[in-house]
N, C-alpha and C positions, 0 to 999 in steps of 0.2 A: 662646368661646360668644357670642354675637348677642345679644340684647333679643328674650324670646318675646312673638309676637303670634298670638290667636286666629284661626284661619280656621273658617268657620261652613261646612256642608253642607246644603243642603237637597233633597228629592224630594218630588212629587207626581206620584200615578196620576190619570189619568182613565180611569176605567170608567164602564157607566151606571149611576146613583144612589147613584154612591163617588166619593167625593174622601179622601184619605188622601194626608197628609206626614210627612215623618221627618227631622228635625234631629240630627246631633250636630256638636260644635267641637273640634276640637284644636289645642294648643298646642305648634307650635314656633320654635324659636329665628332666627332669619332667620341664612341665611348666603349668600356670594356662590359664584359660580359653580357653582352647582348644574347639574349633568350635563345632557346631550341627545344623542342619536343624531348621529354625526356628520355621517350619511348621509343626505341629503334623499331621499326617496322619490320620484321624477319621475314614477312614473304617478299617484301623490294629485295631487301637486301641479297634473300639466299641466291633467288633470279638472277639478279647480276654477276653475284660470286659465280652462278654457272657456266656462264659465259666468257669464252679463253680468251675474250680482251680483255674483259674486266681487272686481270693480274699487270696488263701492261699498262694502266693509267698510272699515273702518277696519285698520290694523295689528294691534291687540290681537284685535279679531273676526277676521282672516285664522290669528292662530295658536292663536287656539281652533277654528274650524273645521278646520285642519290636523290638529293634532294628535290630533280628537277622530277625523277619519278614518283619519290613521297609525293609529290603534291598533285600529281596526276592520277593514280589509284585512289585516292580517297580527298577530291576536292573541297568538299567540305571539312574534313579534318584538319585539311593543310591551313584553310581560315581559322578556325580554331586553336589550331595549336602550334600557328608559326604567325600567321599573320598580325593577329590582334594584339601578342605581346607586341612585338615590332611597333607598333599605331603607339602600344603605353609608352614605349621607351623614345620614338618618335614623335609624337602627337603632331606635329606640323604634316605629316604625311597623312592625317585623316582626311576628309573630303569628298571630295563627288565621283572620285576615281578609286577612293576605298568603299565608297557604298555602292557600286557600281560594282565592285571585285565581291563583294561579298554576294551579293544578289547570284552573279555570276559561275561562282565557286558552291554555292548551295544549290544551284538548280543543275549544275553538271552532271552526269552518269560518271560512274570510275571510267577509265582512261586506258587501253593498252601499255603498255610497259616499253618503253625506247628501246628497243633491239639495237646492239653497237655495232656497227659497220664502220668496217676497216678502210675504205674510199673516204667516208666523210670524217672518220678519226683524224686521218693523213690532214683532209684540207684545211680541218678546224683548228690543227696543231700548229702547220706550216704559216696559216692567217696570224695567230696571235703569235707566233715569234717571230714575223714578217712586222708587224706593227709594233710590236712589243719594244723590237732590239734596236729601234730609230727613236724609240717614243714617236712613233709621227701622230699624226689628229686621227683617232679612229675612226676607219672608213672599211665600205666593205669591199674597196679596190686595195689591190695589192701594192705595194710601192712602186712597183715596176707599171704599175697602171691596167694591170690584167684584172678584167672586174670577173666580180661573181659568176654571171651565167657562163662565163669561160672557164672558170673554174670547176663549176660541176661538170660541165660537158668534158672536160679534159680528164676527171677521174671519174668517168663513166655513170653519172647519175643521171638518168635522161628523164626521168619525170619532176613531179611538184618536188621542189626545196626551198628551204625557207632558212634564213640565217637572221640571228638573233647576238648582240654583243656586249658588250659593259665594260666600262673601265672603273675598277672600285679602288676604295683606299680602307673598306669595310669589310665586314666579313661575304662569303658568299652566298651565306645564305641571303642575309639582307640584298644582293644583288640581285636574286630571283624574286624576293618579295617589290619589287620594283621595277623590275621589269612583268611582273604580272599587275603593278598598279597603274602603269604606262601615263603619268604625272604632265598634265597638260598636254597628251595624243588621244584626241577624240576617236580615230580609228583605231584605237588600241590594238594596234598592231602584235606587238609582242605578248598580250594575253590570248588574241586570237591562235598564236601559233603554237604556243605551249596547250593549248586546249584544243586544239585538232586533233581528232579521234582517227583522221586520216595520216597522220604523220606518225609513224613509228619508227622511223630507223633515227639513230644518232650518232655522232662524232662531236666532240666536244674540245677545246682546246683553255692552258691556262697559261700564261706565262708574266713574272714579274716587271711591271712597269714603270721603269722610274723610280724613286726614292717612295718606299711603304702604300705603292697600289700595284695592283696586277688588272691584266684586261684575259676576259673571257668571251669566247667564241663558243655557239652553241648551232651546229650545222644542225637541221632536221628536213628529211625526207616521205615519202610516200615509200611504200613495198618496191624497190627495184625488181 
């Protein structure tokens, strides 16, 4: 067994004159080689190579945009062949919120593909090196106390946005499989939003947090 380190969840809805977040942390134990599809997906992937942001993420932002779209093009797959290993090598994460995700994940239709928008790149970037460079408590206000809905209106996204976050000490993939498990949030907030067939645009952010975690920012929109 590994040395447990907390990873933290966080979501926020934007609706109008609602803002609501929902935090919970679980603890587990770090271990190596934690499982991944063997098989790259060439049509996510070639998609996004097409796209002239795609060359300006970073490594760690290229495999949260991946993976976050692996598992939206073929929801069932992603149960399959990201989730369930995760359950073997986890098993304390089975439960009512993994039979819930699988139900969930096999009844879905494929998914639009996140189109990268350069608006929500910026804010998703600026959030996690804003929280990042303080370690402060992940929150979706800024240090300076500029919250969300000021932020999207400040870089021009005037409809539905939705922000979704984590602070890991894990790999990333494991961070999406948990934030689609949403571990004691009945509203399962953060599965609702990765499975919004209304949401396609994204900006995503990653930055190193502290000794051996980083925190991830995942901004998602409606068609501007």
């Amino acid at each position: 067994m590994g040395k447990t380190k907390p990873l933290f969840l966080l979501c926020l809805f934007l609706f109008p004159l609602l803002l609501r977040g929902q935090l919970y942390v679980v603890e587990l134990a770090i271990r190596k080689n934690l499982p991944a599809p063997v098989v790259t997906d060439t049509t996510v992937l070639n998609r996004l190579q097409s796209d002239p942001l795609w060359k300006t993420l970073s490594l760690p932002e290229q495999e949260l945009v991946y993976w976050t779209n692996y598992s939206r093009v073929n929801p069932a797959r992603f149960w399959d062949s990201v989730v369930v290993p995760h359950l073997k090598v986890y098993p304390s994460l089975a439960g009512p919120e993994s039979a819930s995700l699988e139900t969930d994940l096999k009844a879905s239709r494929p998914l639009p593909i996140f189109s990268l928008n350069s608006r929500l790149l910026q804010t998703a970037r600026l959030h996690a090196l804003d929280i990042a460079r303080s370690e402060s408590y992940p929150s979706h206000n800024s240090t300076n106390g500029t919250d969300f809905n000021t932020r999207m209106n400040e870089a021009g996204i005037r409809k539905c946005a939705y922000q979704n976050m984590a602070v890991g000490a894990h790999s990333i993939l494991l961070s999406i499989v948990l934030l689609y498990l949403d571990i004691r949030l009945p509203e399962q907030g953060h599965r609702k939003a990765l499975l919004n067939p209304s949401l396609i645009e994204m900006g995503v952010g990653y930055a190193p947090y502290g000794k051996d975690r980083f925190f991830l920012v995942q901004d998602m929109a409606c068609k501007q």
